[in-house]
N, C-alpha and C positions, 0 to 999 in steps of 0.2 A: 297716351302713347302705347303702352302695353292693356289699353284695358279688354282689347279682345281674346290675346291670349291669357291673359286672365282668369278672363271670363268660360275660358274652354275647358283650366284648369280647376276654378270652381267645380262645375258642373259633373265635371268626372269624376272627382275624389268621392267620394263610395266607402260605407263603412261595411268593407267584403271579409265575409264570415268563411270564407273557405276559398282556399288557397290551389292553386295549380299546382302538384307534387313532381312534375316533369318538368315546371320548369323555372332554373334557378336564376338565382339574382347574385347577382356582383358584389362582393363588399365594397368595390369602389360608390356604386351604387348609394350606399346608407352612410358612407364616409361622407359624401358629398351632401347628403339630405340633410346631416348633424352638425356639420360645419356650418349650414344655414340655420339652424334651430341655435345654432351657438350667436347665431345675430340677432335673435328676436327682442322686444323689447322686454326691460325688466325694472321692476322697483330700483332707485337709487341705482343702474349700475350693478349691484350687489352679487348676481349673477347666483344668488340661491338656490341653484341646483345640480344633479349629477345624471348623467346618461349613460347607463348600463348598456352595452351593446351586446346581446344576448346572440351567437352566431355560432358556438360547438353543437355537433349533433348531441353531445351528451349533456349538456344545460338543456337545450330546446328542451329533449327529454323530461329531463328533472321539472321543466316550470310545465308542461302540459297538466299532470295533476290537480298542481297546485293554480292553476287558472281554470279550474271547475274542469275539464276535460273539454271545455269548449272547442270548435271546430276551428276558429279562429289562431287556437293554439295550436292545436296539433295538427294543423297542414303550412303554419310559419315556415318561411325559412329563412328570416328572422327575428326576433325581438328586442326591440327599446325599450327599458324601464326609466321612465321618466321621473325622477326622484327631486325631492326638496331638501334642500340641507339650509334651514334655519341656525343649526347648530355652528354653521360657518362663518356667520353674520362678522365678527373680529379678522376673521385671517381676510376674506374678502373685502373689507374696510380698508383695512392698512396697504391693499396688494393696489385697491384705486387709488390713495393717500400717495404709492409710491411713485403709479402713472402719471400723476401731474406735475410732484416733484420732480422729474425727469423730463418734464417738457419743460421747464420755467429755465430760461437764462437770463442773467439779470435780474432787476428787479421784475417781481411775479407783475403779472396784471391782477386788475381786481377778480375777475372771475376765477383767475388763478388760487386766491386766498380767499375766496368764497367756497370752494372747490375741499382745499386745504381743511378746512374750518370744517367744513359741512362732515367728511371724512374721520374729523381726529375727536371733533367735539357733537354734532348732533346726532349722528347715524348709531353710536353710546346708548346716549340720552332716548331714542325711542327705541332700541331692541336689548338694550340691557335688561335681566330680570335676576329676579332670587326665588328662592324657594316659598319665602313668606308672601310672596304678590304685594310686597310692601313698594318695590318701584313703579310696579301696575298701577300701583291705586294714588300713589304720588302723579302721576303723568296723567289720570283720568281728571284728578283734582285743579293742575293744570289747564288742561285742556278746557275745562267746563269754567272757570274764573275767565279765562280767556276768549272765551267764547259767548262771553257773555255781552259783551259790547262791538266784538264784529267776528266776521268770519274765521274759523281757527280751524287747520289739522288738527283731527279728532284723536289723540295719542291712548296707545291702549295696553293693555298686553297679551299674554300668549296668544288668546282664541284671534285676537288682528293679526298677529304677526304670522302666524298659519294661513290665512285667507291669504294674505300678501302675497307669501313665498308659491302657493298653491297656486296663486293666478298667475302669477310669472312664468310656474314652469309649466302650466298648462298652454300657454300661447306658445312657448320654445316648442311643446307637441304637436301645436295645429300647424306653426311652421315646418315641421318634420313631414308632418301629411300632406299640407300641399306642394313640400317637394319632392315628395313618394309618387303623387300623382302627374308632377310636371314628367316623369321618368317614366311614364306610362302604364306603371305600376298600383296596385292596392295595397290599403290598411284597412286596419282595424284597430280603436280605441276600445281596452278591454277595462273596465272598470269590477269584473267578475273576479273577483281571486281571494288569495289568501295574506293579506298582507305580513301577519307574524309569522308564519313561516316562508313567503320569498325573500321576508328582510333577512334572515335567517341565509337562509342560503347564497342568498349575495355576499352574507356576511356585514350587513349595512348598521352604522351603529344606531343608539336609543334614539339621536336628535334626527334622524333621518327618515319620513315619509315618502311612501309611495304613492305620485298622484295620479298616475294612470301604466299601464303596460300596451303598446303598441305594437302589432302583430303587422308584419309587411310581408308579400306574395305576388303574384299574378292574382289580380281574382278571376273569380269562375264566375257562370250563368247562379248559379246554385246560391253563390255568396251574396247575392243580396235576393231580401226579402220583399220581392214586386218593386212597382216608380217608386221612386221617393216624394212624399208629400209632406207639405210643411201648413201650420196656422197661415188665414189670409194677411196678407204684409198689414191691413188697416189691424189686425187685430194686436199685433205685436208694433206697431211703428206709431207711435204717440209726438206728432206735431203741437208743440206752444205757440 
């Protein structure tokens, strides 16, 4: 039904390195693109992450540096830092724990106390940790008895729970982009920077990684580097 515009939308979205300085974008604009990044798909619900909307001329300023001087930075006008917060894993639990409670009148349905359960007692059990990696190596022990006679969630700790939270907020970003581009607008995905000191200056605490910083503009002729050319689809598309 929509797969033409789509398809127009792919096509455009452009990793544009240099930005139009004449002409400016709307916060309604990036308001609207983050509300849809705020719907992307995520582990559990858990919503493991934060969105820095970067839009003072004197922030912009402050992060140009600290994002290598790149051209992508310093012709924004404005930046996303798309962050993970692992470290929320408990308040995010209890905040879904309370959305279901609040749908259930009467007696819950099953899926209702499935829901409940999953919330209060397993979403714990795989992202709880200690200092000693002693519940790590309990859930790896787990997993691997378990796994031994059929298929089982591979439970892990820290270095999984990082991948997780990291792919999650990574997709709430490509949804950011393709709705920068539905708006006729360019990004830019900046992986160049400095992360101990933008954490710093955000002010973002120790549980909190930065998975990318997204630079939004007009782009220019200038801002991409020739067609875009990708591996042929048989070399990356693997049919069983």
């Amino acid at each position: 039904m929509y797969q033409d515009q789509f398809q127009k939308i792919v096509e455009f979205r452009r990793s544009n390195r240099s930005f139009d300085e004449n002409h400016d974008v709307a916060g309604e604009v990036i308001e609207r693109c983050l509300k849809n990044a705020i719907l992307s798909p995520n582990s559990s619900n858990l919503q493991l992450w934060e969105f820095q909307w970067i839009e003072s001329p004197e922030m912009l300023k402050k992060l140009i540096p600290l994002c290598l001087k790149q051209s992508a930075a310093k012709t924004a006008k404005h930046m996303v830092v798309f962050i993970t917060r692992k470290d929320k894993w408990r308040a995010r639990a209890a905040w879904n724990y309370d959305r279901i409670k609040e749908g259930i009148h009467g007696e819950p349905k099953k899926i209702q106390k499935r829901g409940l359960k999953y919330y209060k007692n397993l979403i714990p059990l795989v992202y709880m940790n200690d200092g000693l990696g002693i519940f790590s190596a309990v859930r790896k022990l787990v997993s691997f008895v378990l796994g031994l006679r059929k298929p089982f969630y591979r439970l892990g700790g820290a270095a999984e729970h990082r991948i997780v939270v990291h792919k999650s907020c990574a997709l709430a970003a490509q949804t950011f982009m393709l709705s920068i581009a539905a708006e006729g607008l360019h990004s830019c995905p900046m992986e160049g920077f400095d992360e101990k000191r933008v954490k710093k200056l955000l002010e973002l605490p120790r549980g909190a990684e930065i998975n990318m910083i997204v630079s939004v503009g007009k782009g220019t002729d200038r801002g991409t580097w020739g067609p875009r050319f990708r591996l042929p689809y048989d070399d990356v598309v693997k049919k069983k």
